[in-house]
C-alpha positions as CSV (number, residue, x, y, z in Angstrom):
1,X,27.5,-38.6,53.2
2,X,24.0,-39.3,52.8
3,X,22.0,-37.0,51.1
4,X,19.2,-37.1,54.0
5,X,21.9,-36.4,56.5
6,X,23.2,-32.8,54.8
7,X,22.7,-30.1,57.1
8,X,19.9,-27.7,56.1
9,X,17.5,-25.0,57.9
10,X,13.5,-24.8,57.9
11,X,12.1,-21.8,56.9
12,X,11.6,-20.9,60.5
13,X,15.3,-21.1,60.9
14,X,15.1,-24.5,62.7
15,X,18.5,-26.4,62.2
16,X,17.5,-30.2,60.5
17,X,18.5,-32.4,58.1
18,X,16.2,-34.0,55.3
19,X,16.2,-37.1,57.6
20,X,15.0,-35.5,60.7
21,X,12.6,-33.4,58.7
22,X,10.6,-35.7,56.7
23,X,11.4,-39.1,58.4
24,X,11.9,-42.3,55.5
25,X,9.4,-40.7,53.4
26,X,10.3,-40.7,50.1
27,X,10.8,-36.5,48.7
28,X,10.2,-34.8,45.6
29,X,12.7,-31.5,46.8
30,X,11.6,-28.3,44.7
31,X,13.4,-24.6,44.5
32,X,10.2,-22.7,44.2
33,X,9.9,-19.2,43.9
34,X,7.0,-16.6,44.4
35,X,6.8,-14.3,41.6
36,X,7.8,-17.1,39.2
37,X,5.5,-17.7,35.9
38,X,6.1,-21.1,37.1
39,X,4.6,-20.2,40.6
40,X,1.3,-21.7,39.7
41,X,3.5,-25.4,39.9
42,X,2.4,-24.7,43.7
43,X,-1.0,-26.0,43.0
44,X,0.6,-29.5,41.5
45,X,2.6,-29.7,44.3
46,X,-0.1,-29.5,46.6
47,X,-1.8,-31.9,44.7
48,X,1.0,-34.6,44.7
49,X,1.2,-34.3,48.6
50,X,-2.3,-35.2,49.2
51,X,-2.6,-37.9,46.9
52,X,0.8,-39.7,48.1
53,X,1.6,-38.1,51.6
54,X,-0.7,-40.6,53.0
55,X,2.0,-43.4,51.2
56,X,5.1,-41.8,52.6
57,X,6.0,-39.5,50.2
58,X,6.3,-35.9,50.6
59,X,7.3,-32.5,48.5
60,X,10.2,-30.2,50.3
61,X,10.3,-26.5,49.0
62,X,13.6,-24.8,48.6
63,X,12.9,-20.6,48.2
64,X,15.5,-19.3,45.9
65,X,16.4,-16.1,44.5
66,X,18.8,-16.5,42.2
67,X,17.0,-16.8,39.4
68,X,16.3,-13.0,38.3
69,X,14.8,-12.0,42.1
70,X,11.6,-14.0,42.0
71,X,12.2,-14.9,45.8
72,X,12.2,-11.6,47.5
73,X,10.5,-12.1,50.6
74,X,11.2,-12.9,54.2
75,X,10.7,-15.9,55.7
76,X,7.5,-14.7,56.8
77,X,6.5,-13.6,54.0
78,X,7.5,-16.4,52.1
79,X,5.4,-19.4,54.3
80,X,2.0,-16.2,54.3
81,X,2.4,-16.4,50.7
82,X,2.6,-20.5,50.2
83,X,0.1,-20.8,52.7
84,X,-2.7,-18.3,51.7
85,X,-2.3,-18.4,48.3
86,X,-1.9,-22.3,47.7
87,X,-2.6,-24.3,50.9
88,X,1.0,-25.3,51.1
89,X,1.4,-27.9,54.0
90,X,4.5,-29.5,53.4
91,X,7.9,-28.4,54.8
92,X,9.5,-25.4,53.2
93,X,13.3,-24.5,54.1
94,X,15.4,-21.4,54.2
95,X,16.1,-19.4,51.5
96,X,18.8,-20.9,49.5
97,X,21.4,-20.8,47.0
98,X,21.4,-23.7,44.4
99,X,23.8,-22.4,42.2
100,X,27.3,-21.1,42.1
101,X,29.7,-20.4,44.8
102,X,27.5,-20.5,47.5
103,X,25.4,-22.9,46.6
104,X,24.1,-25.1,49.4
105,X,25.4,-28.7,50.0
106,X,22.4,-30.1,49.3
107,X,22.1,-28.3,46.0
108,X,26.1,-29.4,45.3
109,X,25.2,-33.2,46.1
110,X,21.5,-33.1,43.8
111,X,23.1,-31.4,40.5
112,X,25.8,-34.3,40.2
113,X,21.8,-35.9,39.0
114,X,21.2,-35.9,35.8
115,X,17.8,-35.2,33.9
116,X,16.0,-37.6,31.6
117,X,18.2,-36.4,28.5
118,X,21.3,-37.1,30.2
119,X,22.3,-33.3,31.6
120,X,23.5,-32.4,34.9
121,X,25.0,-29.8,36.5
122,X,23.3,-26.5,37.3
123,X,19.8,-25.6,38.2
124,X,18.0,-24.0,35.2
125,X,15.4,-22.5,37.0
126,X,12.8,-22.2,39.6
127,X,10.7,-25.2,40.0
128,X,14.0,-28.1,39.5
129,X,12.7,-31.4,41.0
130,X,14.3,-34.3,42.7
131,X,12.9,-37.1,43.8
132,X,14.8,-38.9,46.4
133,X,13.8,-42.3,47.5
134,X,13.3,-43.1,51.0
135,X,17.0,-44.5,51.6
136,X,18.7,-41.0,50.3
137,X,19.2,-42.5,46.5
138,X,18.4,-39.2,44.3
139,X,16.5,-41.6,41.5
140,X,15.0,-38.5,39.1
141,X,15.6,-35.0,38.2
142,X,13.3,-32.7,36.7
143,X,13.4,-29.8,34.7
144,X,11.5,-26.5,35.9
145,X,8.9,-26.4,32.7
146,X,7.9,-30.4,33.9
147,X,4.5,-30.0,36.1
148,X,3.9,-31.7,38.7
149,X,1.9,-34.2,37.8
150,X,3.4,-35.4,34.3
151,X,3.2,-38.5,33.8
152,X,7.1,-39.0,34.1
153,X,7.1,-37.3,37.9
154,X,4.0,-39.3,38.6
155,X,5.4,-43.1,37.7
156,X,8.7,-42.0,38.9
157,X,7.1,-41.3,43.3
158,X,5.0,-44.2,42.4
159,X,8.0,-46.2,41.9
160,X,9.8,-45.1,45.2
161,X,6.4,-46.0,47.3
């Protein structure tokens, strides 16, 4: 199966899959996390979907919290957060696990990726990228301590566009 045709949720609890959500763009899919001392990656994130959503590309966030309660919120809570705090305008889903036996589909297909050392397999932490090219080919895998706009995430979406 495709990777843009897994089953998933939006935050609001609207069934969709990556396909129907985002069109052919090209996505760089994030956990994120609100109480995170990686939460600040918002603002890169941000950043990266103003300067290439207007190419076809576009950041999906995936709450978590799994990784020591630093999602706690509701869904509400959640999106009033993104959106006050860091102008978050690109699609968020549900809450999700990424990790262990309930980890979602999604997360089961992405962690077969491996990272620029070589390493796949679980998500360390909040803030694990992916950047899927527009046909559903997962073609990098970040680690959560790799901004947003290093140079390595940077080439790699300008190389899907």
């Amino acid at each position: 199966m495709n990777i843009r045709d897994i089953p998933l949720r939006t935050l609001s609890g609207d069934a969709a899959t990556l396909g129907e959500l985002v069109g052919d763009k090209a996505v760089l899919l994030v956990n994120v996390a609100s109480k995170c001392g990686l939460t600040p990656q918002y603002t890169g994130l941000v950043e990266l979907q103003k300067s290439f959503g207007p190419r076809g590309f576009t950041v999906v966030g995936v709450p978590c919290n799994q990784f020591m309660g630093q999602e706690p919120g509701t869904a509400e809570e959640i999106q009033e957060f993104c959106s006050t705090t860091y102008g978050v305008d690109f699609p968020l889903l549900e809450k999700t696990d990424v990790n262990g036996e309930d980890r979602h589909p999604l997360y089961g297909a992405l962690v077969e990726t491996p990272d620029a050392e070589g390493a796949a397999d679980d998500i360390q932490w909040n803030f694990e990228k992916f950047l899927i090219a527009r046909d559903g080919a997962v073609v990098g895998r970040f680690r959560p301590r790799t901004a947003p706009d290093d140079a390595a995430v940077v080439a790699a979406i300008e190389s899907v566009l």
